[in-house]
N, C-alpha and C positions, 0 to 999 in steps of 0.2 A: 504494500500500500504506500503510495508518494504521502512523503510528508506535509500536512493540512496547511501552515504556513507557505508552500507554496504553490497555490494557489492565490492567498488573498495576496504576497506581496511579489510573486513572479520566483524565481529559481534563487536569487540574490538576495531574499526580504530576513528581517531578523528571524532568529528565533526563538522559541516561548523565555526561555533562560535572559535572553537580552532584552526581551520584550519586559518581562518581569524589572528588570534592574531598570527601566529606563524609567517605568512605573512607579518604581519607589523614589526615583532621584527628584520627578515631578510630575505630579497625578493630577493637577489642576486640569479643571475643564476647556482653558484658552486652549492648551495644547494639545488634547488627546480629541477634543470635542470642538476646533475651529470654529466650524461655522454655527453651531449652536450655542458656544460662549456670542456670539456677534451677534447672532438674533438674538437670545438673551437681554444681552444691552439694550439694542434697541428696544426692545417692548418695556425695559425696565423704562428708558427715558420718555415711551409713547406713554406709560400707563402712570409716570410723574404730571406728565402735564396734562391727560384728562384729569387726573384727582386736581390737580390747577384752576382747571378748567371748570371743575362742580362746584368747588370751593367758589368763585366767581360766580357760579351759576346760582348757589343757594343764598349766597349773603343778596344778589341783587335783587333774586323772588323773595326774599324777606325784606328788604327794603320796600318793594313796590307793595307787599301784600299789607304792609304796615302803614303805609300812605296810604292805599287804597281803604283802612279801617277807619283813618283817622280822618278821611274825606266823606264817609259811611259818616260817622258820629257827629259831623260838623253837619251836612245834610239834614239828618235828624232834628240836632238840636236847631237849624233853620225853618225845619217844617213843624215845629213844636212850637218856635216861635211866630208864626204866620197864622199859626192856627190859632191860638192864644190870641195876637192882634184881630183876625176878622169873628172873634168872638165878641171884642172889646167893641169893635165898631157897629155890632147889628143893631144899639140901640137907634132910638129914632134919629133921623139928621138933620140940622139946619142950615139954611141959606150957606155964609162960607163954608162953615163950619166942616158944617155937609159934604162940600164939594171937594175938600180935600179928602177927605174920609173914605166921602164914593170913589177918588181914584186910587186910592191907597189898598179900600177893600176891593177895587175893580184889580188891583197887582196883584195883590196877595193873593186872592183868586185864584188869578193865574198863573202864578207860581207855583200854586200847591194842585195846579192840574185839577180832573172829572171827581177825583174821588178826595180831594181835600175837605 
């Protein structure tokens, strides 16, 4: 039976003996595993800069979703306020008096839309 070494490295290639010592001298992945130390890397440095890249992404959806609450809450407290005013204004109304009142309750109105 031909010796299994060569095959994989042609009539010339080491053998297990040297293969072994070259092993113990440096077993790192750079050398025995080239190109998968080098993908490696790269996915190491792709999968730094998605986690970059969420870090980015979550602070700025918490930014907008925090704004967006505190835009919610100011709304509120405007349509709470409008409502409160064209409550203030149903009493009866007179001559000036009136007339500012009826445009103020004609805004308000329409501010707080069909269902105000």
């Amino acid at each position: 039976m031909d010796d299994p070494n060569m095959h994989a490295y042609g009539e010339e290639g080491p053998d297990d003996v040297e293969t072994g010592r070259q092993w113990r001298e440096n077993s790192s992945l750079e050398k025995w595993f080239p190109l998968t130390a080098e993908r490696l890397a790269a996915l190491e440095a792709e999968n730094a800069a998605l986690e970059r890249s969420r870090a980015t992404y979550l602070a700025e959806r918490n930014s907008a979703r925090d704004a967006w609450r505190e835009r919610v809450k100011r709304c509120e407290a405007l349509e709470e306020a409008l409502t409160l005013a064209v409550q203030a204004m149903r009493a009866p109304l007179d001559d000036w008096k009136g007339e500012c009142e009826r445009k103020a309750l004609d805004a308000a109105n329409a501010a707080l839309g069909p269902n105000g």
